[in-house]
C-alpha positions in Angstrom: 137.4 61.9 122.5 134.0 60.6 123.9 131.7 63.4 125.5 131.9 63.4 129.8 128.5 63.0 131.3 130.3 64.2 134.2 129.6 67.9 135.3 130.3 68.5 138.6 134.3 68.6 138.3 133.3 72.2 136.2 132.1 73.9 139.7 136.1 73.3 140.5 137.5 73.6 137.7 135.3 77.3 137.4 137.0 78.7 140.7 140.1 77.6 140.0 140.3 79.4 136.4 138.6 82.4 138.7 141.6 82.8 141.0 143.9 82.3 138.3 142.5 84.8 136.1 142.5 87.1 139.0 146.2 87.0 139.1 147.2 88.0 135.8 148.3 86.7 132.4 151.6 85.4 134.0 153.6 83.6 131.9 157.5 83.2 131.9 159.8 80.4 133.2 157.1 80.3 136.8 154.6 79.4 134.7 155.3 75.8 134.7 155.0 75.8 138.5 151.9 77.6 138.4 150.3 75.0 136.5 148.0 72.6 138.2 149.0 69.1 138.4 146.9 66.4 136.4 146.6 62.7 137.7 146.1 60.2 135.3 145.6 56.8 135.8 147.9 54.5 133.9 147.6 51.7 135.7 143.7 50.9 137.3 143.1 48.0 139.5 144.8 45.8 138.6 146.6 42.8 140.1 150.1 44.2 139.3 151.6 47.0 137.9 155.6 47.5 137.3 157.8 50.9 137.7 161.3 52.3 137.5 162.7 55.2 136.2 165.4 56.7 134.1 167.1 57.9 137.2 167.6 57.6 140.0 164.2 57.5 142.4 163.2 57.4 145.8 160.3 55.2 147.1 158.4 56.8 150.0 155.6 56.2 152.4 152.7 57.9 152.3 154.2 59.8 155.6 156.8 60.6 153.3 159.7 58.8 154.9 162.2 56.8 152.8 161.4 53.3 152.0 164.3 53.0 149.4 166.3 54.7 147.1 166.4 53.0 144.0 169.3 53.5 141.0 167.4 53.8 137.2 166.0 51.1 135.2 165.7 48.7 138.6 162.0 48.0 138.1 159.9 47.2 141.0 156.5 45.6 141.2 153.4 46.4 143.2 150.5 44.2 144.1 147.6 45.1 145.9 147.5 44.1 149.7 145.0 43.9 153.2 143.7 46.5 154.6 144.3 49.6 152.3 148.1 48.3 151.7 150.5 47.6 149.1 152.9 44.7 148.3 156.3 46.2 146.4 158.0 43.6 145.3 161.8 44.5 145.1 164.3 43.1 142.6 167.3 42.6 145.8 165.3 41.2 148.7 162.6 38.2 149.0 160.2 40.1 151.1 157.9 42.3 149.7 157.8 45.4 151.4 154.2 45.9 152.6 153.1 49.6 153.4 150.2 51.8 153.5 148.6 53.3 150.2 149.7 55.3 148.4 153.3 55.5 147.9 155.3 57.9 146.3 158.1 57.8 143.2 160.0 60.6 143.0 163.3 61.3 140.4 166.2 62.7 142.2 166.8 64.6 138.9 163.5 66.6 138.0 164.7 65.7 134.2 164.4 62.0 134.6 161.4 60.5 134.0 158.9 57.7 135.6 158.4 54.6 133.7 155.1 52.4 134.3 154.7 49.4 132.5 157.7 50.2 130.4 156.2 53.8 129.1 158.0 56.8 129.9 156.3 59.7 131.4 157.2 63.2 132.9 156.1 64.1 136.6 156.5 62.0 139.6 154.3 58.6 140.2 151.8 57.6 143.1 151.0 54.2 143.5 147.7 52.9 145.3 145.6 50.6 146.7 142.4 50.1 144.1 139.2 48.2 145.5 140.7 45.1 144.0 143.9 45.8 142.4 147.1 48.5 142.0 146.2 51.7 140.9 149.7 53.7 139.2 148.8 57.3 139.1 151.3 59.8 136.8 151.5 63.5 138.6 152.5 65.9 136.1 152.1 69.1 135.3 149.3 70.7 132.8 151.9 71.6 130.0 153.6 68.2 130.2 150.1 66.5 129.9 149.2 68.7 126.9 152.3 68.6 125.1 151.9 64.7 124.9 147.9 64.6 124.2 148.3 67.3 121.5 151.2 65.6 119.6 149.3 62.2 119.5 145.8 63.9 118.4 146.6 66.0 115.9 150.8 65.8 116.0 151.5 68.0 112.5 154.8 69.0 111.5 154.2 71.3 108.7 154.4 75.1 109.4 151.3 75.6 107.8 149.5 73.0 110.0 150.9 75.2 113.2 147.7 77.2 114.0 145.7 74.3 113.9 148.3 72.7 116.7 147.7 75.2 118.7 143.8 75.3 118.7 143.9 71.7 119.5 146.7 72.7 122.6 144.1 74.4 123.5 141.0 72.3 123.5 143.0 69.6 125.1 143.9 71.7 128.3 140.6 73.2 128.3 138.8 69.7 128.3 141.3 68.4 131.0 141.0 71.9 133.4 137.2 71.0 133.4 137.4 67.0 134.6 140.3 68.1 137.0 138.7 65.9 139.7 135.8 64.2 137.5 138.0 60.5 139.0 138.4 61.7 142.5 136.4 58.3 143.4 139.1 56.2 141.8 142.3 58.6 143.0 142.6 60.1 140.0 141.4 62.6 137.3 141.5 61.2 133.9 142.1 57.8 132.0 145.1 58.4 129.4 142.6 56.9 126.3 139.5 58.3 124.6 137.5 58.0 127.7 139.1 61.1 128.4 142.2 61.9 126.1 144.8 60.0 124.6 148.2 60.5 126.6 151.0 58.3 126.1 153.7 60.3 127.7 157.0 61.1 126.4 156.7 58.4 123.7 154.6 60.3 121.8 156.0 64.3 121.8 157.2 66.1 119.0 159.2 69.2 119.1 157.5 71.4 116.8 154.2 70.7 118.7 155.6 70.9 122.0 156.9 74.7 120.8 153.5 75.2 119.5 152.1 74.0 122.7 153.9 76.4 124.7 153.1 79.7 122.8 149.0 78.6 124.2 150.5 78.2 127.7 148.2 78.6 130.5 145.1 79.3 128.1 141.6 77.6 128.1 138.6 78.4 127.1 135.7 79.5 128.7 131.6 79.8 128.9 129.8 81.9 131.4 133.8 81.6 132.6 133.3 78.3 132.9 136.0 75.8 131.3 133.9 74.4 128.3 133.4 70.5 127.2 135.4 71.1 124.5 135.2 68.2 122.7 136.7 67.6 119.1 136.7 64.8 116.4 138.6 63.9 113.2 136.6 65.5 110.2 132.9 66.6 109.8 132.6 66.1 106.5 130.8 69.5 105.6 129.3 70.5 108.8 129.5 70.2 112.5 126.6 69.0 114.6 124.8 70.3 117.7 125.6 68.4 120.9 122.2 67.8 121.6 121.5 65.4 118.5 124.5 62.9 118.7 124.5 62.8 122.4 122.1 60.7 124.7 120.3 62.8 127.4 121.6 66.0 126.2 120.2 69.2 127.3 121.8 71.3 124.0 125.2 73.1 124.8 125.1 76.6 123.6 128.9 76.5 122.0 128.3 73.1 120.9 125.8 73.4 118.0 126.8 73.3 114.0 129.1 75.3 112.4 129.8 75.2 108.8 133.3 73.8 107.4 132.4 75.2 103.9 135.4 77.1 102.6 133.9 77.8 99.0 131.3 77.4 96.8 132.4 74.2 95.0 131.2 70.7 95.6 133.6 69.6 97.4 135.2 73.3 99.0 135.3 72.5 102.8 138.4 73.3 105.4 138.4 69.3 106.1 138.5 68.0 102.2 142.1 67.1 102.9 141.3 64.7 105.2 141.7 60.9 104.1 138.5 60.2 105.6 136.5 63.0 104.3 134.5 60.9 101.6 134.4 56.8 102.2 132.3 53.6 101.3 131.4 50.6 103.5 130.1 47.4 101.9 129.1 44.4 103.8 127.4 40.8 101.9 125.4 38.7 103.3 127.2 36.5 105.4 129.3 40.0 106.8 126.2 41.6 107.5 124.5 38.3 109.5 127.8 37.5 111.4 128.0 41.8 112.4 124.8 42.2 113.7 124.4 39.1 115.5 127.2 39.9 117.5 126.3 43.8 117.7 122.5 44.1 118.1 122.0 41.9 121.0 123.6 44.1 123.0 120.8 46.6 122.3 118.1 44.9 124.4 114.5 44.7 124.0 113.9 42.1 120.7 114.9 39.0 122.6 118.1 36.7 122.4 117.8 35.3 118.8 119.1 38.2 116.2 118.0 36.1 113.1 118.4 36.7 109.7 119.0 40.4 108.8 116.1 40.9 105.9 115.7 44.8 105.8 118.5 47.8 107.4 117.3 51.3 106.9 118.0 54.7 108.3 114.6 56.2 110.2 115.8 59.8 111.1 118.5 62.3 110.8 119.7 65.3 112.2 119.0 68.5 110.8 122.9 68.1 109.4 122.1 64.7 107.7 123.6 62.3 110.3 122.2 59.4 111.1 119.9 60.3 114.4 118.1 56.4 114.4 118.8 52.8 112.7 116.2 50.3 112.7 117.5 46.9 111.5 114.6 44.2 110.8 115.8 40.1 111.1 114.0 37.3 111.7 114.0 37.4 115.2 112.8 40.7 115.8 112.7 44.3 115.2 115.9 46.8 116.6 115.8 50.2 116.6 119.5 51.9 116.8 119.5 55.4 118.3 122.4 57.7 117.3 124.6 57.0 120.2 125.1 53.1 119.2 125.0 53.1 115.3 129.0 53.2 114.5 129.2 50.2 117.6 125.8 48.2 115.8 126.9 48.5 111.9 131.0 47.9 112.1 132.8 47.5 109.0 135.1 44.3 111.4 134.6 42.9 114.6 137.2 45.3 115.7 136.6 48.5 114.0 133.7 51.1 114.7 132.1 53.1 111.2 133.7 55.9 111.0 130.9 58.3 111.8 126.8 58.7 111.4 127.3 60.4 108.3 126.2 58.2 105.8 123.5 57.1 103.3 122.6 53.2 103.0 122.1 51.1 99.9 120.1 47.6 99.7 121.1 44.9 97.1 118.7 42.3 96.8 118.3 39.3 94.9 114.3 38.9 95.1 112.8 39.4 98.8 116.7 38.1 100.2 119.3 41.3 101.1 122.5 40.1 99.7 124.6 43.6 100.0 124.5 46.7 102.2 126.5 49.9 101.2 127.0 52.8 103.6 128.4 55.8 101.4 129.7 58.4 104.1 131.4 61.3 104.9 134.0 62.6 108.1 135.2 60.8 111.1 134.2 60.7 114.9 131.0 62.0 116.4 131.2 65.3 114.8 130.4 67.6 117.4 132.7 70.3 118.7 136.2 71.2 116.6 136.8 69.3 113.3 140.8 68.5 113.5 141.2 68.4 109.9 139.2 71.6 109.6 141.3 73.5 111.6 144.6 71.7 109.6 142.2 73.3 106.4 142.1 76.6 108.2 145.3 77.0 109.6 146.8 76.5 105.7 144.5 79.1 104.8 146.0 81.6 106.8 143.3 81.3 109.8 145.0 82.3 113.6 143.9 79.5 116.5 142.0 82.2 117.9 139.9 82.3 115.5 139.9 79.0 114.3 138.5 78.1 118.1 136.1 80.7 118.0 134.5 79.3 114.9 134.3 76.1 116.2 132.9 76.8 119.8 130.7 80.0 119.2 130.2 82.1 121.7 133.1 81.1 123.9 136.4 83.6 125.1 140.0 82.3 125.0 141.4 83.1 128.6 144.9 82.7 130.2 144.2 80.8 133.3 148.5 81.3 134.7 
């Protein structure tokens, strides 16, 4: 999950886990109800987008008369039209019916689910009018959305892996009660990939999760009782690291700074040494190296057009946890210095794969003054800053409760039950 830049969504996000809290732990079969609703956008400006559902639905105007009621699996499509309006485009007529944005899909059965672009999701379905394009919005409630992120970011089914479930339930509704809103320009509040969080609907639940989601219900956690950023990654590799040195233009977040995953005093003792990326190796020759970076370092800036011949690759500074804080990469063409931020996009492995994390150590091969080999010898996975997933799967099988396992991971913070 990438870090939001966005902050002003808290100040919302703050009174509503306020007036929550004032209420009461809550809880029971209410609580679902209670929830707030989350609006993701599936579907974003583009020139169509195509929905049904597994029951029966009504279409309805943004008034919230009946345009249609529609038996399951008849798909229609929408298309963007003048004016603030949209085309649907009916499977039984030739005309299109053209009506103001947004419109509503509802299930006649609150168990049936919406389907957009052949996905299943819980919740209800708003369709709109994007600057240029459909927008398909999913409406569903909090739990819902977190039942479906959690299973798909860190979807465990061994008992032993179930505290570490439900610290991740928890970051996950935490981050999403924060940028409730953070969209509002584009009629939504969150994207369902890792520009926000990864939500792929029903697809992707599991029941053990989904039981382990619900014994979190309703609780976030909190700063200042604030929602936090809580942002997590794969593995660390030995440490976390402070917000404020793998983010660009950050100010240092007081719950974000480095925390230990050490578990003993053995080389490799950490919580996150099960993970399959906790160790790995990178190698790149020649011809690899050359065709990477002058694909990748152009879109740096600054050193002109021609990228060159890569002749030297070397790592400049590093965080106080040994992450890789600036890159500078020397060609013919120039000089390009790689801040922290865009090394894993600048030195890929493929075309289509990022490096895993900033944790690493380089090694040169040369064959006189010519660099013929580049090795990055690394450690974890993602940007490293806030919970390690596989650190938390390390301390749930040691016996560790998500309470705690949270509290070790964002210090300072307090786990509250916002309904």
């Amino acid at each position: 999950m990438r870090r939001a830049a966005w902050r002003a969504a808290a100040a919302v996000a703050a009174a509503a886990l306020a007036a929550a809290c004032a209420r009461g732990p809550g809880g029971g079969p209410g609580a679902l109800r209670e929830a707030p609703l989350m609006r993701v956008g599936l579907v974003v400006d583009r020139p169509a987008g195509s929905f049904s559902a597994t029951g029966q639905f009504r279409v309805l105007t943004a008034g919230g008369d009946i345009i249609a009621v529609v038996d399951a699996g008849v798909a229609w499509r929408a298309e963007p039209g003048d004016a603030g309006m949209v085309r649907l485009i009916r499977p039984d007529r030739d005309a299109p019916v053209v009506t103001p944005s947004p419109v509503a899909v509802q299930t006649e059965d609150p168990n049936a689910l919406v389907v957009v672009e052949g996905q299943r999701y819980r919740g209800s379905l708003l369709v709109q009018r994007g600057s240029t394009g459909v927008t398909l919005v999913n409406r569903v409630p909090l739990e819902w959305y977190v039942q479906s992120v959690t299973a798909v970011e860190l979807g465990f089914r061994a008992p032993s892996d179930r505290q570490a479930v439900m610290a991740q339930a928890v970051a996950a509704r935490t981050y999403a009660v924060r940028y409730r809103g953070r969209r509002e320009a584009l009629g939504f509040d969150l994207y369902p990939t890792d520009a926000d969080q990864v939500y792929p609907g029903v697809a992707a639940e599991k029941p053990e999760v989904t039981d382990a989601t619900r014994q979190t219900q309703g609780q976030v956690l909190t700063y200042a009782n604030q929602p936090i950023e809580a942002l997590f990654h794969s593995t660390c590799g030995h440490s976390t690291e402070a917000a404020s040195e793998v983010f660009r233009n950050e100010a240092g977040t007081p719950y974000l700074r480095a925390v230990s995953d050490r578990s003993g005093s053995g080389k490799n003792d950490y919580y996150c040494s099960i993970s399959p990326q906790f160790r790995w190796r990178e190698e790149w020759d020649d011809a690899a190296l050359n065709a990477i970076l002058a694909r990748t370092l152009p879109t740096l800036g600054g050193a002109g057009a021609s990228v060159g011949r890569v002749t030297d690759v070397r790592v400049t500074q590093t965080t106080p946890m040994g992450r890789v804080k600036e890159m500078v990469v020397v060609t013919s063409g120039g000089t390009f210095t790689v801040p922290s931020w865009r090394v894993r996009d600048v030195l890929r492995p493929t075309a289509d794969r990022q490096l895993r994390s900033n944790q690493f150590q380089l090694h040169e091969e040369r064959r006189g003054s010519d660099l013929v080999r580049l090795v990055a010898a690394g450690a974890g996975a993602g940007h490293g800053v806030g919970m390690c997933q596989w650190g938390a799967v390390g301390r749930s099988r040691a016996g560790q409760r998500y309470d705690r396992i949270l509290a070790t991971y964002y210090p300072g913070t307090q786990l509250q039950r916002m309904f």
